[in-house]
VMD Tcl script that builds the backbone (N, CA, C; Angstrom):
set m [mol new atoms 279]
animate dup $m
set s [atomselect $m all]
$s set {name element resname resid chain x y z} {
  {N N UNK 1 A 14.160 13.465 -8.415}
  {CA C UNK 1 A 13.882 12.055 -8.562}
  {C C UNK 1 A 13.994 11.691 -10.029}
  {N N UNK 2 A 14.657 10.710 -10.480}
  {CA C UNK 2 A 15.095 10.032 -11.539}
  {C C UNK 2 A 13.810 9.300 -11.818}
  {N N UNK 3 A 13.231 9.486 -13.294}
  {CA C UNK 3 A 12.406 8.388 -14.130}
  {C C UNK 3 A 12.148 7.104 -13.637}
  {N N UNK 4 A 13.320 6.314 -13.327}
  {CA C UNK 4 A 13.260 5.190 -12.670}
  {C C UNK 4 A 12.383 4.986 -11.534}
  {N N UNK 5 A 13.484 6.003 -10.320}
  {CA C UNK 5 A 12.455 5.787 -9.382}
  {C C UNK 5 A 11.078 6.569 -9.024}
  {N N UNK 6 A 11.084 7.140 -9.626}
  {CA C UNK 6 A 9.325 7.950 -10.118}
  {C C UNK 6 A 8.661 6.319 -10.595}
  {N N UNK 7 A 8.890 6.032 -10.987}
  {CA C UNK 7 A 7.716 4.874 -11.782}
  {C C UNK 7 A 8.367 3.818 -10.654}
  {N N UNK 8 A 8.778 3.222 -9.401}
  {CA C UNK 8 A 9.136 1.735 -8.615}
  {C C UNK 8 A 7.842 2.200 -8.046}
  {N N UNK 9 A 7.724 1.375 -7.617}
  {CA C UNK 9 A 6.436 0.470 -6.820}
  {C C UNK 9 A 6.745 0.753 -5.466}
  {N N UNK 10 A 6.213 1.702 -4.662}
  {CA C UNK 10 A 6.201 1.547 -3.189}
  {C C UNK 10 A 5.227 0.737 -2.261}
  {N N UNK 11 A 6.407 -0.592 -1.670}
  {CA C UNK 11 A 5.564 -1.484 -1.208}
  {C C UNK 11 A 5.109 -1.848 0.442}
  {N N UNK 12 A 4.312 -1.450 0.608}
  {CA C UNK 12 A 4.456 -2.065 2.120}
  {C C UNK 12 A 4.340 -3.545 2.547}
  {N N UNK 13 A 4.769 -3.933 3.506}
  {CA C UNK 13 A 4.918 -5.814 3.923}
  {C C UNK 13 A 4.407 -5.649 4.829}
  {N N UNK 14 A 3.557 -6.713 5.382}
  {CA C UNK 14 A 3.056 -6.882 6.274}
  {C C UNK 14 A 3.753 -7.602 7.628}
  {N N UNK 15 A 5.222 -6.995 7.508}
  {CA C UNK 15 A 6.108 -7.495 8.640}
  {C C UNK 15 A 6.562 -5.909 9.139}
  {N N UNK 16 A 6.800 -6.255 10.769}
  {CA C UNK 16 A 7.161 -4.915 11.198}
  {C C UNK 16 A 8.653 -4.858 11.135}
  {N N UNK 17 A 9.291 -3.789 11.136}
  {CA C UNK 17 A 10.977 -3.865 11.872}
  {C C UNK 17 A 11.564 -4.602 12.464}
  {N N UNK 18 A 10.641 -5.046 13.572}
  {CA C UNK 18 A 10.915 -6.149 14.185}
  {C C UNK 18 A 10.797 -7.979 13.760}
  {N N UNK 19 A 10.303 -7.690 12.410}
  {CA C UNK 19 A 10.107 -9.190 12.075}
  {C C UNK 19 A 8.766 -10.164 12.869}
  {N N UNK 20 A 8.069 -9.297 13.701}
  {CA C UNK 20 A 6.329 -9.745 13.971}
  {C C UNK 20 A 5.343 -9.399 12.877}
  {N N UNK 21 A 4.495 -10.526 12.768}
  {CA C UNK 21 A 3.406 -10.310 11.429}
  {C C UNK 21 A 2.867 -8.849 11.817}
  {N N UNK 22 A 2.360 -8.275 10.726}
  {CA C UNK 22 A 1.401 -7.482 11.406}
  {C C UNK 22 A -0.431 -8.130 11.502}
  {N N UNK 23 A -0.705 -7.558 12.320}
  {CA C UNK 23 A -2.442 -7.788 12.319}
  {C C UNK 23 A -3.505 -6.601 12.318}
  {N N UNK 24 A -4.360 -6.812 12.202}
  {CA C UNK 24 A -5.381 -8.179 11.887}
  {C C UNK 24 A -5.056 -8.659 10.561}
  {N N UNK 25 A -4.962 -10.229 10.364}
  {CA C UNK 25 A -4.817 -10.642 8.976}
  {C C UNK 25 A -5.077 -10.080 7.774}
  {N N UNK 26 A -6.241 -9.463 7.440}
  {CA C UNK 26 A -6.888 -8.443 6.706}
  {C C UNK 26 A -6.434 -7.043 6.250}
  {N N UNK 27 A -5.268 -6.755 6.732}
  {CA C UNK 27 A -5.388 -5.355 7.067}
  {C C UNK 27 A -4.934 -4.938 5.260}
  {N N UNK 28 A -4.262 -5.578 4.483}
  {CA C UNK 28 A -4.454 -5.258 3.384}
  {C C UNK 28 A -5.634 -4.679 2.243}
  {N N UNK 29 A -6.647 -5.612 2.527}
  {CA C UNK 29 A -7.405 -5.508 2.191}
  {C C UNK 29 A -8.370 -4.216 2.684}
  {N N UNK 30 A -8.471 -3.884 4.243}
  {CA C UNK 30 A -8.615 -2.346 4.709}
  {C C UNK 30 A -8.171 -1.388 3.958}
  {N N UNK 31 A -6.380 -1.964 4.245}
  {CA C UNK 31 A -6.002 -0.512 3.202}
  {C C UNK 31 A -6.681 0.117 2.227}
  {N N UNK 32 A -6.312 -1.115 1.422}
  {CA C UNK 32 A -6.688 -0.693 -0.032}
  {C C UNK 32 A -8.151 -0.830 -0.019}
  {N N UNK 33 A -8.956 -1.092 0.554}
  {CA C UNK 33 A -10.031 -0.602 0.593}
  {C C UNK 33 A -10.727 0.504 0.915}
  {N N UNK 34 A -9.634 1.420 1.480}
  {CA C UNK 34 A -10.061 3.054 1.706}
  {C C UNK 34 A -9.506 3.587 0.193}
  {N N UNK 35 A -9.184 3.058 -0.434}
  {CA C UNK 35 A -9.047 3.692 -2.038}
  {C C UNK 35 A -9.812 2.902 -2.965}
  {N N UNK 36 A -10.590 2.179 -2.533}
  {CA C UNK 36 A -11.434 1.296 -3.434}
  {C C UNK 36 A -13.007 1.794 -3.549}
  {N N UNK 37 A -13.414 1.344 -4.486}
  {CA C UNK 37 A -14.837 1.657 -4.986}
  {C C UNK 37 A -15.902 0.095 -4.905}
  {N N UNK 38 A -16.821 0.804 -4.612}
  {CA C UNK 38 A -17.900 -0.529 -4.557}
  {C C UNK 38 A -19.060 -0.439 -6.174}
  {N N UNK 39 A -18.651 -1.041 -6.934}
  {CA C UNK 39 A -19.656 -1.471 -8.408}
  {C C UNK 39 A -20.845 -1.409 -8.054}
  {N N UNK 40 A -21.698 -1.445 -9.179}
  {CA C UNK 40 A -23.373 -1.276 -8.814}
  {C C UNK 40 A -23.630 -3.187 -8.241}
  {N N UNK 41 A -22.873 -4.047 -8.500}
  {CA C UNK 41 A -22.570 -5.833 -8.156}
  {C C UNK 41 A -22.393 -6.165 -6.779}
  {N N UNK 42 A -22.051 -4.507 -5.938}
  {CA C UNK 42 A -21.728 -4.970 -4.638}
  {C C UNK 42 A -19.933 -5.833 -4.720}
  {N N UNK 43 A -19.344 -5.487 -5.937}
  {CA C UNK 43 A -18.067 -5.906 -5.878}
  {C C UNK 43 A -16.739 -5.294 -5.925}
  {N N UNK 44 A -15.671 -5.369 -4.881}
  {CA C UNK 44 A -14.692 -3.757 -4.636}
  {C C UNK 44 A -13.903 -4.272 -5.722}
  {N N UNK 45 A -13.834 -2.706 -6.076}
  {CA C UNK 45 A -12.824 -2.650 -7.122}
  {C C UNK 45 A -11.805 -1.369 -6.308}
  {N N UNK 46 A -10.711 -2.263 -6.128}
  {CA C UNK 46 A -9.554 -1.237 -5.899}
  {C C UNK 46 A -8.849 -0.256 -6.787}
  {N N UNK 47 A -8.339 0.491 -6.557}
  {CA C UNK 47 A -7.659 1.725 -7.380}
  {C C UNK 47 A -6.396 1.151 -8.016}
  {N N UNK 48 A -6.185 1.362 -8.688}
  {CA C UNK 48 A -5.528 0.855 -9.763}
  {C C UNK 48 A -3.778 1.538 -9.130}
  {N N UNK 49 A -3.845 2.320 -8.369}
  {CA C UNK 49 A -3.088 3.227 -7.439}
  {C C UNK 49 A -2.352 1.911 -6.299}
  {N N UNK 50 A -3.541 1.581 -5.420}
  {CA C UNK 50 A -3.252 1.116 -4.092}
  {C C UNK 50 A -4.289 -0.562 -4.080}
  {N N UNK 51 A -2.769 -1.839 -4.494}
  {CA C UNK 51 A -3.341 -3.272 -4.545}
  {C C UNK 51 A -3.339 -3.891 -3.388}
  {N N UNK 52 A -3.729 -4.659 -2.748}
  {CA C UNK 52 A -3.242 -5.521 -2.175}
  {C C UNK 52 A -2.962 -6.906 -2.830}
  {N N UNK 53 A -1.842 -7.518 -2.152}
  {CA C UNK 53 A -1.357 -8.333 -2.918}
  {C C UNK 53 A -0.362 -9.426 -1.726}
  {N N UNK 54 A -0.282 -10.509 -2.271}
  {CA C UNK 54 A 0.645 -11.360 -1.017}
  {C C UNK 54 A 2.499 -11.656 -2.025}
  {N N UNK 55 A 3.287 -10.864 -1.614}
  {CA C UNK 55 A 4.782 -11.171 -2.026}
  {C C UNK 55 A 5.624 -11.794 -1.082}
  {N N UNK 56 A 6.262 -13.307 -1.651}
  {CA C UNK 56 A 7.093 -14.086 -0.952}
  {C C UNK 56 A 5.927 -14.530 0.233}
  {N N UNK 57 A 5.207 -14.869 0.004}
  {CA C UNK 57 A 4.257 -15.217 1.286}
  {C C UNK 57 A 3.677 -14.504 2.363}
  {N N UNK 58 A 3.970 -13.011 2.084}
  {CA C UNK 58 A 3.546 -12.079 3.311}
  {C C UNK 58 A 2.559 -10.912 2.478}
  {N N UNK 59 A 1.750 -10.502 3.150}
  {CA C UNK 59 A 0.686 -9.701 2.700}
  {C C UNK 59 A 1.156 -8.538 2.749}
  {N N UNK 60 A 0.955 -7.793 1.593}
  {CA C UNK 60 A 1.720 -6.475 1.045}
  {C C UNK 60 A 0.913 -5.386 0.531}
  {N N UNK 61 A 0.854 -4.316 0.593}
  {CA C UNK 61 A 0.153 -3.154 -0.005}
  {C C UNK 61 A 1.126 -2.744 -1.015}
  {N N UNK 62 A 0.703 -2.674 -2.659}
  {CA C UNK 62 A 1.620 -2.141 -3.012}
  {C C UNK 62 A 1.226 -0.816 -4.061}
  {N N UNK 63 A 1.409 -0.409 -3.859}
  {CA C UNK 63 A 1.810 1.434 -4.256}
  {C C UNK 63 A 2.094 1.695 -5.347}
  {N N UNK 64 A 1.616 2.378 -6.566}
  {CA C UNK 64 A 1.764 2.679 -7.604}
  {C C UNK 64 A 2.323 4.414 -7.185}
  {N N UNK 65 A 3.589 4.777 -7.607}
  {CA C UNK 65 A 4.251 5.874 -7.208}
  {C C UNK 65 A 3.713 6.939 -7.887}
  {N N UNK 66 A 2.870 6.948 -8.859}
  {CA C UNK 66 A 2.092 7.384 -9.275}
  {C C UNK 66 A 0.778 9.001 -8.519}
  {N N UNK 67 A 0.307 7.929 -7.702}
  {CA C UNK 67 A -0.498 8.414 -6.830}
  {C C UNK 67 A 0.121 9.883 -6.066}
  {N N UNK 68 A 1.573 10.204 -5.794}
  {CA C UNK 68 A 2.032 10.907 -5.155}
  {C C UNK 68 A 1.884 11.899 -6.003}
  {N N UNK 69 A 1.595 11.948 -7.682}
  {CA C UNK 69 A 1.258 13.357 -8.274}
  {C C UNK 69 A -0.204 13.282 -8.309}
  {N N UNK 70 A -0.781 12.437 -8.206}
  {CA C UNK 70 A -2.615 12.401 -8.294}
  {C C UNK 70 A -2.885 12.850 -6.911}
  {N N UNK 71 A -2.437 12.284 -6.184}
  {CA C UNK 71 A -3.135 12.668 -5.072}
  {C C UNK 71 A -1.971 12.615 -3.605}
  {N N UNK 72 A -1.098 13.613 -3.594}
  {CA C UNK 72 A -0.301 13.592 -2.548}
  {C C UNK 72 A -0.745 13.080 -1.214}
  {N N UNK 73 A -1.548 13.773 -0.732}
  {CA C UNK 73 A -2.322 13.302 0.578}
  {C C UNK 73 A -2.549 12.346 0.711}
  {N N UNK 74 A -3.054 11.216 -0.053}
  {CA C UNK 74 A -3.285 10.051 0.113}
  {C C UNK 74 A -2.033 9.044 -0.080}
  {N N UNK 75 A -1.015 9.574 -0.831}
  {CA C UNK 75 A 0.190 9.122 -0.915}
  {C C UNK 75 A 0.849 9.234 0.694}
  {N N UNK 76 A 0.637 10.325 1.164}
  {CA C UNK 76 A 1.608 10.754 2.409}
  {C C UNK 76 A 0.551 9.805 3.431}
  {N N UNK 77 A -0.297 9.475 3.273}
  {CA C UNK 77 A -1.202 8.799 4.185}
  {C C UNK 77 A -0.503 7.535 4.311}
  {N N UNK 78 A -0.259 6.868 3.382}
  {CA C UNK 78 A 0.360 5.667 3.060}
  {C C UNK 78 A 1.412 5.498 3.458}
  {N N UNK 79 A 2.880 6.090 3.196}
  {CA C UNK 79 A 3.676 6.519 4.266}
  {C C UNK 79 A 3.805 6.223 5.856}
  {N N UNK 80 A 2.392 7.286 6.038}
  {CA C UNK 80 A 2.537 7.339 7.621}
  {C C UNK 80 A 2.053 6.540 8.334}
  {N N UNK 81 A 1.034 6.037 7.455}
  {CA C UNK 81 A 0.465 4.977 8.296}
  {C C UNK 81 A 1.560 3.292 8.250}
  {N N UNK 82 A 2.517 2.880 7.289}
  {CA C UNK 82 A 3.717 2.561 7.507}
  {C C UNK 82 A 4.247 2.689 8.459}
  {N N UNK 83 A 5.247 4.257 8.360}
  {CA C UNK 83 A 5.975 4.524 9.424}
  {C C UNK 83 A 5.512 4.282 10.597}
  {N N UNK 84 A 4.219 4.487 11.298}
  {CA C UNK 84 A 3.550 4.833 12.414}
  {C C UNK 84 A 3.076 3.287 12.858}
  {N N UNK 85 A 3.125 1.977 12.352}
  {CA C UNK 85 A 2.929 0.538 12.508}
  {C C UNK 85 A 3.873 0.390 12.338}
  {N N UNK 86 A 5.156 1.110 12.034}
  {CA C UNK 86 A 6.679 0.185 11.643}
  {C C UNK 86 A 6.716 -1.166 11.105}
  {N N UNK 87 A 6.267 -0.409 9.878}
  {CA C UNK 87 A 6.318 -1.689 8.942}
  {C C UNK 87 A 7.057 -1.437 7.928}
  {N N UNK 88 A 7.950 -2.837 7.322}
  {CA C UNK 88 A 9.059 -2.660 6.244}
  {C C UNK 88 A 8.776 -2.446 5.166}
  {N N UNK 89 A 9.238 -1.346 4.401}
  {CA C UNK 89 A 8.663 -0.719 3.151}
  {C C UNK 89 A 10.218 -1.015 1.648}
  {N N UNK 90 A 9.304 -1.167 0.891}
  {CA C UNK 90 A 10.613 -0.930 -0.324}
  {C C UNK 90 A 9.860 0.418 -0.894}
  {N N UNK 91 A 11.378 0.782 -1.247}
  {CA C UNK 91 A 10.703 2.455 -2.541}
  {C C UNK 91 A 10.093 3.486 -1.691}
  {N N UNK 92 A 10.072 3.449 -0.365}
  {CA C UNK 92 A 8.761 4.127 0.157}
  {C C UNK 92 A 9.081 5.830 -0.107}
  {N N UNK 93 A 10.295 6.174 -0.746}
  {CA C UNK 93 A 10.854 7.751 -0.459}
  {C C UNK 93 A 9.942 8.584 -1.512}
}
mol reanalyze $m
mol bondsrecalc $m
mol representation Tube
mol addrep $m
């Protein structure tokens, strides 16, 4: 893997293959909330790894490629749980 794509952004969309939203509306925020931390404020702070975020109007998880040398497993989690909702990914390799 080339420098370049070592450092792209692997993103997931919240559209499947098929072009149906995915649901529950929220589910971004799930995600990245299994990599997030709760402050002594009661306020989540996500991993700096795994954002959620809304691109072009659709709700997106996006992936700091990063994570795949910090923490493979949780990288390959991300992945599969993609693949396994067939949902459209950029960078996801």
């Amino acid at each position: 893997m080339d420098d370049a794509s070592a450092n792209a952004l692997f993103i997931i969309r919240g559209i499947t293959t098929r072009g149906a939203r995915f649901r529950p509306s929220d589910w971004t925020e799930r995600l990245a909330g299994a990599f997030a931390v709760i402050d002594p404020n009661h306020r989540t702070n996500y991993s700096p790894y795994v954002q959620p975020t809304t691109l072009d109007g659709i709700p997106c998880v996006v992936v700091d490629k990063k994570l795949r040398n910090s923490d493979p497993i949780a990288y390959r989690f991300l992945q599969t749980f993609a693949e396994s909702n067939e949902l459209q990914t950029e960078n996801a390799d």
